[in-house]
N, CA, C and O atoms as CSV, one atom per row, in Angstrom:
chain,resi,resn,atom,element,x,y,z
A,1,UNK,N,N,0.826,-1.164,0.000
A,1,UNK,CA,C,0.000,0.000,0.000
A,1,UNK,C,C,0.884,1.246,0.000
A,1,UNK,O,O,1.567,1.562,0.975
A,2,UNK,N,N,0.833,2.029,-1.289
A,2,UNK,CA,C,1.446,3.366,-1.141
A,2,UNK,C,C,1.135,4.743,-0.208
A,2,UNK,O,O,0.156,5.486,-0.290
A,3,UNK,N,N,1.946,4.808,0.433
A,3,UNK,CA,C,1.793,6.378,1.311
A,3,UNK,C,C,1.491,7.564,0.749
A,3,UNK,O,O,2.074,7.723,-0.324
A,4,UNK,N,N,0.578,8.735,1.180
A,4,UNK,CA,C,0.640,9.437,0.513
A,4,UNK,C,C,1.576,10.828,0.351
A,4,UNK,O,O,1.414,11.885,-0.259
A,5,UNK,N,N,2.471,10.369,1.075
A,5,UNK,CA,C,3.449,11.477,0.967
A,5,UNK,C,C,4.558,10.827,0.330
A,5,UNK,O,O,5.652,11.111,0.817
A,6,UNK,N,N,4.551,9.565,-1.192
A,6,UNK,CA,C,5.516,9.467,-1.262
A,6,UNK,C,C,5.627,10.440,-2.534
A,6,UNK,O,O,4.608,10.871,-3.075
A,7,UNK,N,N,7.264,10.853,-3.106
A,7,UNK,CA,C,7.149,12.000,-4.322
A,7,UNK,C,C,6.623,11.293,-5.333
A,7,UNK,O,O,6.302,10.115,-5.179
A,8,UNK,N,N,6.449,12.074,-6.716
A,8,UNK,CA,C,5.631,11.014,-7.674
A,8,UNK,C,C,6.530,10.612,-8.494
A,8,UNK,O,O,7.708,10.676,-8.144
A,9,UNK,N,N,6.232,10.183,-9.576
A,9,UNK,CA,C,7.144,9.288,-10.067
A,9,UNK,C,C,7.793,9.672,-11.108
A,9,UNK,O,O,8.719,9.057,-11.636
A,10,UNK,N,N,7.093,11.246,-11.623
A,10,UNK,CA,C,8.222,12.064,-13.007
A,10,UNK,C,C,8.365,13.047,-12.208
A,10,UNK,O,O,8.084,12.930,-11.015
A,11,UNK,N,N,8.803,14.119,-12.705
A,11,UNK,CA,C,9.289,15.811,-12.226
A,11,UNK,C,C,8.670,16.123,-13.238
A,11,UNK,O,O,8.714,15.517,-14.308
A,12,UNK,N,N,8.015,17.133,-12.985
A,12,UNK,CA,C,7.782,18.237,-14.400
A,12,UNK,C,C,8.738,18.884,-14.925
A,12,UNK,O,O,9.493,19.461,-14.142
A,13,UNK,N,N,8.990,18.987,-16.318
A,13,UNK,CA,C,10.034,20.137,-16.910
A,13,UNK,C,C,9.558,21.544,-16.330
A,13,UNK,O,O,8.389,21.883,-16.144
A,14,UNK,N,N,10.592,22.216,-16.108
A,14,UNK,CA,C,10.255,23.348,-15.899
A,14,UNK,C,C,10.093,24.368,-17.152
A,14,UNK,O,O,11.015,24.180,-17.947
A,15,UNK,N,N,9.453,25.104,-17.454
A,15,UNK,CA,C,8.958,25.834,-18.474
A,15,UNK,C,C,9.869,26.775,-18.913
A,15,UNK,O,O,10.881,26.482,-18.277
A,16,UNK,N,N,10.037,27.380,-19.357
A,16,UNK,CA,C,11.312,28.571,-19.853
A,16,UNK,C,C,11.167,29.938,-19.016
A,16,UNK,O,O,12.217,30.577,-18.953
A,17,UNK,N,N,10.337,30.360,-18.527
A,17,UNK,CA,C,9.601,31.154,-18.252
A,17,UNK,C,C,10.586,30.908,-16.434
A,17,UNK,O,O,11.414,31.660,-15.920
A,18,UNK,N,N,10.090,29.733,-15.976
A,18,UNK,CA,C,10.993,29.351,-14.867
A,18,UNK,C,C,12.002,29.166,-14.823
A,18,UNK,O,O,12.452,29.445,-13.711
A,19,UNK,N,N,12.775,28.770,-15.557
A,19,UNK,CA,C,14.334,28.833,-15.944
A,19,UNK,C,C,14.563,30.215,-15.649
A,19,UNK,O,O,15.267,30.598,-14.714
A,20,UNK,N,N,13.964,30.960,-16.454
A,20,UNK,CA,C,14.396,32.235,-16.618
A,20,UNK,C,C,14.655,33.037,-15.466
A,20,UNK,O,O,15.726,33.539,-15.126
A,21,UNK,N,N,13.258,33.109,-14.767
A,21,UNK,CA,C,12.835,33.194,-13.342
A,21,UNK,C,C,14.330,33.043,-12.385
A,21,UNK,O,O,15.067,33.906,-11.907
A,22,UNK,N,N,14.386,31.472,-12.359
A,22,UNK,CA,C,16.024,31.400,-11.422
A,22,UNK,C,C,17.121,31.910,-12.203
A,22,UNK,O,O,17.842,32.585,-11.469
A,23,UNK,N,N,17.644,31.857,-13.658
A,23,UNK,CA,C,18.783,32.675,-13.269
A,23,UNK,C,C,18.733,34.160,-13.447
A,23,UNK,O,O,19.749,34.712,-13.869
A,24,UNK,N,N,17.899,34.716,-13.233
A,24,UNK,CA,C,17.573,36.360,-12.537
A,24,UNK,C,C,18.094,35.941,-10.951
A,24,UNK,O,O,19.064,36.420,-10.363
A,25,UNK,N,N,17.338,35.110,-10.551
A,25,UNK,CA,C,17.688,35.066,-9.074
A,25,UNK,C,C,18.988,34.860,-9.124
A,25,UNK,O,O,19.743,35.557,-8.447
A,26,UNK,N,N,19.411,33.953,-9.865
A,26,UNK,CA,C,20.932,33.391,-9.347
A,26,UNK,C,C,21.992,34.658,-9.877
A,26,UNK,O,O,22.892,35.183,-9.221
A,27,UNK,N,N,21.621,34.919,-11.108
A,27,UNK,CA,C,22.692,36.132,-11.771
A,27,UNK,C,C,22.163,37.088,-12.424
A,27,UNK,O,O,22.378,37.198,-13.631
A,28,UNK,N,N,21.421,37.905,-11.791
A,28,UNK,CA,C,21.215,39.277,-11.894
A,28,UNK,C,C,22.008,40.085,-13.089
A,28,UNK,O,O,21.460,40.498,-14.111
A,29,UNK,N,N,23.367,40.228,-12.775
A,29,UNK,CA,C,24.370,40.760,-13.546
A,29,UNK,C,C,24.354,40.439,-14.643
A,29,UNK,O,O,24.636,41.133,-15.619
A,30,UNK,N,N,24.014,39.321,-14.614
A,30,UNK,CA,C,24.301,38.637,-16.448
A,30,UNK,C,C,22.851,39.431,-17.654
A,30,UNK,O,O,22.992,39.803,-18.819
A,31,UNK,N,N,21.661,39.455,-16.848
A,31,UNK,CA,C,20.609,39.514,-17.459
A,31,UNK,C,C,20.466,41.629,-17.521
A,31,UNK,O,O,20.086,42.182,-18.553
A,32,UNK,N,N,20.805,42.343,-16.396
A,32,UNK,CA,C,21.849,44.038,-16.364
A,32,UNK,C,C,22.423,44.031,-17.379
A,32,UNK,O,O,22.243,44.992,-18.128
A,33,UNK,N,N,23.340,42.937,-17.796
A,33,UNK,CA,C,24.467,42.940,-18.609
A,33,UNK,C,C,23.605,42.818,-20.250
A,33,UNK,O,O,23.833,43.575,-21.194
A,34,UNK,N,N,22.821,41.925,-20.256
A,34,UNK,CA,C,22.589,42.115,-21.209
A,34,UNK,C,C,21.255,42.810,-22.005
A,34,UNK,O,O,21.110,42.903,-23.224
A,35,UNK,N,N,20.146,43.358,-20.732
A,35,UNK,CA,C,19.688,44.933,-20.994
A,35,UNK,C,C,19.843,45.746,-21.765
A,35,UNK,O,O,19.365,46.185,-22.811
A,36,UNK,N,N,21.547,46.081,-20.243
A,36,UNK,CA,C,22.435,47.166,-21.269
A,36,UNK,C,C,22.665,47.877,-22.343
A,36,UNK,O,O,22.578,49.044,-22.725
A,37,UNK,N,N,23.301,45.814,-23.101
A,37,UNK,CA,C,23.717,45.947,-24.700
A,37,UNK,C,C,22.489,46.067,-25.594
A,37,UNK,O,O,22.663,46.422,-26.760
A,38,UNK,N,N,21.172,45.782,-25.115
A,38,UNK,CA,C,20.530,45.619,-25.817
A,38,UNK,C,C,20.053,47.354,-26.311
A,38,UNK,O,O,19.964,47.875,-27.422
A,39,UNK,N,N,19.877,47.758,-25.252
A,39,UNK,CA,C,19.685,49.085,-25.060
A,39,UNK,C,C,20.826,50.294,-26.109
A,39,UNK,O,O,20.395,51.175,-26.854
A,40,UNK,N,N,22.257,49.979,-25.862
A,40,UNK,CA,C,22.965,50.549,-26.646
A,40,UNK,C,C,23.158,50.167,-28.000
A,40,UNK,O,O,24.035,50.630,-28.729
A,41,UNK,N,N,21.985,48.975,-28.442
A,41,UNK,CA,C,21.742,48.922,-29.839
A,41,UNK,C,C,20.948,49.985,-29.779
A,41,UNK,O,O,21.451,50.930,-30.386
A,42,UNK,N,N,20.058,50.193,-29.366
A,42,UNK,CA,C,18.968,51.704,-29.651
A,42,UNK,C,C,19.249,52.405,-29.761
A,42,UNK,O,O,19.124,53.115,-30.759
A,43,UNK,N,N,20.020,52.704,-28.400
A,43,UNK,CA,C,20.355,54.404,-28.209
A,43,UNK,C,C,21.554,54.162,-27.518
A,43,UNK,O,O,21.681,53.495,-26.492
A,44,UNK,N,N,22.752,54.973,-28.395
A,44,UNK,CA,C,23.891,54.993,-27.847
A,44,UNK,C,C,24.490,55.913,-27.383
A,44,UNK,O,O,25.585,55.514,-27.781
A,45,UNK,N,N,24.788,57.055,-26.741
A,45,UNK,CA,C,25.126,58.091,-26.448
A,45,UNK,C,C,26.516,58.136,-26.402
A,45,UNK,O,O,26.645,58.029,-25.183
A,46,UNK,N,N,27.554,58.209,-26.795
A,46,UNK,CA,C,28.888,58.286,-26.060
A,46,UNK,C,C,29.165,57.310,-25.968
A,46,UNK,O,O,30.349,57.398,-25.640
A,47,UNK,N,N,28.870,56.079,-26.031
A,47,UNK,CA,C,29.237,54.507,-25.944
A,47,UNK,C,C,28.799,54.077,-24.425
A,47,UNK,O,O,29.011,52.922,-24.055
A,48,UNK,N,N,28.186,55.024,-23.557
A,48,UNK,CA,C,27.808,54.840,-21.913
A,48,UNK,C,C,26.608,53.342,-21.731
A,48,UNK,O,O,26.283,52.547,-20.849
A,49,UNK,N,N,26.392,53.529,-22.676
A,49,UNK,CA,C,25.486,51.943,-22.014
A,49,UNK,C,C,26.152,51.066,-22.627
A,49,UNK,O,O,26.381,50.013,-22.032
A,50,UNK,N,N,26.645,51.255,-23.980
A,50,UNK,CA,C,27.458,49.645,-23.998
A,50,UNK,C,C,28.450,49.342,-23.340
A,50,UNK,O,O,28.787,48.161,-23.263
A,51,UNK,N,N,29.282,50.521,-22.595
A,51,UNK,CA,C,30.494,49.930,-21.844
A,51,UNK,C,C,30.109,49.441,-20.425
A,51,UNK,O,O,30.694,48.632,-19.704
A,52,UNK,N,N,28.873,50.204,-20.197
A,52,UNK,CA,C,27.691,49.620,-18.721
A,52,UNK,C,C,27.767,47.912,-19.217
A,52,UNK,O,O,28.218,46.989,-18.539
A,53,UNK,N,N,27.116,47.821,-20.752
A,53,UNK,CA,C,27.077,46.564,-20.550
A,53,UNK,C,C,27.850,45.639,-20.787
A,53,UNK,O,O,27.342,44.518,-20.817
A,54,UNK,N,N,28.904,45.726,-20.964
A,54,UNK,CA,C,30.465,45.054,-20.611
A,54,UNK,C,C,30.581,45.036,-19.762
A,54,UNK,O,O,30.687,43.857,-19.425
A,55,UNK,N,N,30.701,46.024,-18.504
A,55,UNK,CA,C,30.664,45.997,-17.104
A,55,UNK,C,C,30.021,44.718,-16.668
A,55,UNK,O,O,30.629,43.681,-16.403
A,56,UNK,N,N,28.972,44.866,-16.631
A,56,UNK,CA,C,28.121,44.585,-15.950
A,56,UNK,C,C,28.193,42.843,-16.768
A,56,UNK,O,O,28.813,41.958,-16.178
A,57,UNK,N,N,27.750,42.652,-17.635
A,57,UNK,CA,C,28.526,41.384,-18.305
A,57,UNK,C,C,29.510,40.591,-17.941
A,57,UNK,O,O,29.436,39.377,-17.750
A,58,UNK,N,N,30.476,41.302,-17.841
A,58,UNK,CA,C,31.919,40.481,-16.924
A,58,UNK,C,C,31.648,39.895,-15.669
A,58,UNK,O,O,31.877,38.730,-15.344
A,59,UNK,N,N,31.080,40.904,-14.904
A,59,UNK,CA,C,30.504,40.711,-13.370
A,59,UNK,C,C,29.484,39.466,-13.459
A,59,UNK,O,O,29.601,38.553,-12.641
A,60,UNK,N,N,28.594,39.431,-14.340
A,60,UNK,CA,C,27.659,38.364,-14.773
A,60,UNK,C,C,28.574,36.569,-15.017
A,60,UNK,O,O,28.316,35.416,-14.671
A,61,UNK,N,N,29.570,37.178,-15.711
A,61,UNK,CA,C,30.346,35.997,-16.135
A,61,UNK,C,C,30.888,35.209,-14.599
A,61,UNK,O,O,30.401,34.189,-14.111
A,62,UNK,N,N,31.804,35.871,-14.160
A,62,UNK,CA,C,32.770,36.326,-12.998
A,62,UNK,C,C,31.439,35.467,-12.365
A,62,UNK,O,O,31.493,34.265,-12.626
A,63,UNK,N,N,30.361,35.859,-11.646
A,63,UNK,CA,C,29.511,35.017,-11.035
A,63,UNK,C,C,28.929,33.650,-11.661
A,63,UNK,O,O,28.381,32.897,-10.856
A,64,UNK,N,N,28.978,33.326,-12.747
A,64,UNK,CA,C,28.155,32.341,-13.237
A,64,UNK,C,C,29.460,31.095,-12.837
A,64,UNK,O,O,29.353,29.874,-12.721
A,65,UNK,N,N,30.799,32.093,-12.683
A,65,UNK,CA,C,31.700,30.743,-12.982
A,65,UNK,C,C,31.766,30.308,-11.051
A,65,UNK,O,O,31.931,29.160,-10.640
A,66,UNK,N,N,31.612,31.389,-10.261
A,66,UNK,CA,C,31.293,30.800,-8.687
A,66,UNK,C,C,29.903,30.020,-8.493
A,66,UNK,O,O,29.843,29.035,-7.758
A,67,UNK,N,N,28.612,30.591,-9.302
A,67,UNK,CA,C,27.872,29.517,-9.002
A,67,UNK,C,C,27.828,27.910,-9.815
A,67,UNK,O,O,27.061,26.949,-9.747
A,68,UNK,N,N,29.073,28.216,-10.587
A,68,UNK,CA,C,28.693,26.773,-11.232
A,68,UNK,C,C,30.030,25.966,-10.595
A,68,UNK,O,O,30.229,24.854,-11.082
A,69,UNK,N,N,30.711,26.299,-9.835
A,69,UNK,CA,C,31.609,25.718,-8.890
A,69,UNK,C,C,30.903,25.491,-7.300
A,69,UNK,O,O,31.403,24.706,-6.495
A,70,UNK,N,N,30.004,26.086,-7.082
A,70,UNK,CA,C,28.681,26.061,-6.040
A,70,UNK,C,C,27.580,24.726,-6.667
A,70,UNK,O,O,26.661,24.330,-5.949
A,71,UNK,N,N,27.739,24.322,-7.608
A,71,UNK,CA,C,26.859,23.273,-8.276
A,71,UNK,C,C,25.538,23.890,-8.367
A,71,UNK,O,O,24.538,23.194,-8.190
A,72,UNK,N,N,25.417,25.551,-8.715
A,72,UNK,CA,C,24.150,25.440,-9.878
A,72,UNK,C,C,23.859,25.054,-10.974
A,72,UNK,O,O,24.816,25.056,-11.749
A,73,UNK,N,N,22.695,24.632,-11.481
A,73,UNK,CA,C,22.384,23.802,-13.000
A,73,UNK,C,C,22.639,25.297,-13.593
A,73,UNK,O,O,23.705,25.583,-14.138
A,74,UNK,N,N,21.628,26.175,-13.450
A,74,UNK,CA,C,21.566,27.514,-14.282
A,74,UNK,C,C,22.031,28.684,-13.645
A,74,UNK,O,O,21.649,29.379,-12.703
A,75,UNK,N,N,22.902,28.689,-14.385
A,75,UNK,CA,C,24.293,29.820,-13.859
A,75,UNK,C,C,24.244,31.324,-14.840
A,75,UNK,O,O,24.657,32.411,-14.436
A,76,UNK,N,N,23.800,31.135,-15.832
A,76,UNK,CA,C,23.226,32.339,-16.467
A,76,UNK,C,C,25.059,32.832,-17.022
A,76,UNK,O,O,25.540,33.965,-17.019
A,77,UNK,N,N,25.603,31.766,-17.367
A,77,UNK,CA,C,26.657,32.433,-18.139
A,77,UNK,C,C,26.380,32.881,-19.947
A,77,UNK,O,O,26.785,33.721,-20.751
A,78,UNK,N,N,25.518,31.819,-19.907
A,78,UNK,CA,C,25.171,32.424,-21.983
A,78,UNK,C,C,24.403,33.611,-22.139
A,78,UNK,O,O,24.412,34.306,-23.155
A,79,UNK,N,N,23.697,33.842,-21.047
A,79,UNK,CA,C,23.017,35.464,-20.872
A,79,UNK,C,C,24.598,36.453,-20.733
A,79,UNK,O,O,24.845,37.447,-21.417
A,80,UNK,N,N,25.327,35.975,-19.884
A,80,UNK,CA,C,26.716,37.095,-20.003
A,80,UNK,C,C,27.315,36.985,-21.301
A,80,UNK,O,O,28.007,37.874,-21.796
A,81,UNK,N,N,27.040,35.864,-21.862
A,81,UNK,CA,C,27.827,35.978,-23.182
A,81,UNK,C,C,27.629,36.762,-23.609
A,81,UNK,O,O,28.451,37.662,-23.783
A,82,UNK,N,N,26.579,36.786,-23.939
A,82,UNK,CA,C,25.619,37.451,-25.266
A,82,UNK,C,C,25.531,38.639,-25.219
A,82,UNK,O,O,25.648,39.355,-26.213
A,83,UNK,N,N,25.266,39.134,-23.836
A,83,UNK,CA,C,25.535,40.480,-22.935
A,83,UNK,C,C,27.132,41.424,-23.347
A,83,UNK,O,O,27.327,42.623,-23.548
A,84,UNK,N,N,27.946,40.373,-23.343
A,84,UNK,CA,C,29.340,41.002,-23.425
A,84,UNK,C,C,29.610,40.912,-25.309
A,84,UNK,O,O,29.930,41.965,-25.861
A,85,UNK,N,N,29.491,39.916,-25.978
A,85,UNK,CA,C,29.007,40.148,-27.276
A,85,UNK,C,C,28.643,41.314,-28.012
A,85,UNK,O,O,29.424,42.077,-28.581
A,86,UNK,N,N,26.778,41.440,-27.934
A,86,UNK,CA,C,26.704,42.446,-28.277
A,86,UNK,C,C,26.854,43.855,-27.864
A,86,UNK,O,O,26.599,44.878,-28.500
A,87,UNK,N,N,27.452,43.659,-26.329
A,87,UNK,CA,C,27.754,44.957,-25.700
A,87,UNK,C,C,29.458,45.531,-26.677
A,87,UNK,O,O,29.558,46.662,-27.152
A,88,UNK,N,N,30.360,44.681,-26.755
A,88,UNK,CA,C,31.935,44.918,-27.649
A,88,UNK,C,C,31.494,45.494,-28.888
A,88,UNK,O,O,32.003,46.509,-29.364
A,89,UNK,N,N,30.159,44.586,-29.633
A,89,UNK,CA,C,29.867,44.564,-30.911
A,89,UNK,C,C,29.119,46.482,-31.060
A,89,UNK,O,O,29.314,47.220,-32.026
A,90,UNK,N,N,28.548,46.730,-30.184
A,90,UNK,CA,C,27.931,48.010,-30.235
A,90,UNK,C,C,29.162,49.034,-30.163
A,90,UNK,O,O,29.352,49.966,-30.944
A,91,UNK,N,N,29.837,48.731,-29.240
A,91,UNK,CA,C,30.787,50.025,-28.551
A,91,UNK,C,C,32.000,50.026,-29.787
A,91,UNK,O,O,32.988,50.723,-29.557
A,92,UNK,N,N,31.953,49.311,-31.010
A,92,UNK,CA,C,33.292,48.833,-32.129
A,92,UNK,C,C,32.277,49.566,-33.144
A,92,UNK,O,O,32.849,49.895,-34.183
A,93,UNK,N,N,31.232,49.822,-33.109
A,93,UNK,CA,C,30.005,50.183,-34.194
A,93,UNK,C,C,29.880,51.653,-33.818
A,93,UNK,O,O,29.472,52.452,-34.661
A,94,UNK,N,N,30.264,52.105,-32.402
A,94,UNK,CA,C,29.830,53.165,-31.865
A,94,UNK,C,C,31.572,54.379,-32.386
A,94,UNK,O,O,31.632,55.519,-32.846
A,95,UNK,N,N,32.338,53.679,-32.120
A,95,UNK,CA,C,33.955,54.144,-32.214
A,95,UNK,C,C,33.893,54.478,-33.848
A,95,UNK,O,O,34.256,55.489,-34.449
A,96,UNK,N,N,33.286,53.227,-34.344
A,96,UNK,CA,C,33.970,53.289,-36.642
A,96,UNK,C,C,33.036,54.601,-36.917
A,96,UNK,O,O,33.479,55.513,-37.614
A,97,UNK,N,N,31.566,54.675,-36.276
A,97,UNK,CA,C,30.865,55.676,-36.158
A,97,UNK,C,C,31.471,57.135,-35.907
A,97,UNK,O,O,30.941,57.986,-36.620
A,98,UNK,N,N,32.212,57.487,-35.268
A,98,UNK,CA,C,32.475,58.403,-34.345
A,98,UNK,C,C,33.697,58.966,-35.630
A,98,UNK,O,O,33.759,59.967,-36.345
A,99,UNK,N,N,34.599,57.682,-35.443
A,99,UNK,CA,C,36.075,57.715,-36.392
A,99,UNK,C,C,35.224,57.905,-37.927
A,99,UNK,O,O,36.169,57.526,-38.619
A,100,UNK,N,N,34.263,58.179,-38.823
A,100,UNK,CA,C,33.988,58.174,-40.480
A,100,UNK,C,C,33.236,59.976,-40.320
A,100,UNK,O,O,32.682,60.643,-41.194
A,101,UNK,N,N,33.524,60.338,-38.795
A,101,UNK,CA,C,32.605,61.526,-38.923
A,101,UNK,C,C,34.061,63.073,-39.208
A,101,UNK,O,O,34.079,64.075,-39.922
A,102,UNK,N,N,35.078,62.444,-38.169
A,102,UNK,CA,C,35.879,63.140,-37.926
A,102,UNK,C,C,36.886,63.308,-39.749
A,102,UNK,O,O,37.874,64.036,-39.843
């Protein structure tokens, strides 16, 4: 006779939506980080948000590699990637910009 407190017998996948959910919790920085860059595709002023989002990207990285030595599953390092990516990719777009005016 089964108990009723025993666990059941699959796990549910967690949805993307929840993934997402924890690594905000877990790395903040990474998902800042990549805001940022997203943002200094729009609007770039001076290169101030894409080098925010390099900042802030690294810091994202820099943590994903302590929580995945902490044994988190989702460490939110491909959010820093992508973050530090298109954050270089803006601020190299923002400089050739700057350098075809002069």
């Amino acid at each position: 006779m089964a108990s009723h407190n025993s666990a059941p017998l699959y796990t549910p996948q967690a949805t993307r939506k929840e993934r997402d959910r924890e690594i905000r919790r877990n790395n903040s920085m990474a998902y800042t980080g990549l805001v940022m860059a997203l943002i200094s595709c729009l609007i770039n002023p001076v290169a101030i948000p894409s080098v925010l989002g390099i900042i802030f990207s690294a810091i994202g990285l820099a943590k994903s590699g302590e929580l995945e030595g902490a044994g988190v599953q989702r460490t939110g390092r491909g959010t820093a990637i992508a973050g530090l990516v298109v954050s270089i990719a803006s601020t190299a777009w923002t400089l050739w910009r700057i350098s075809t005016l002069v």
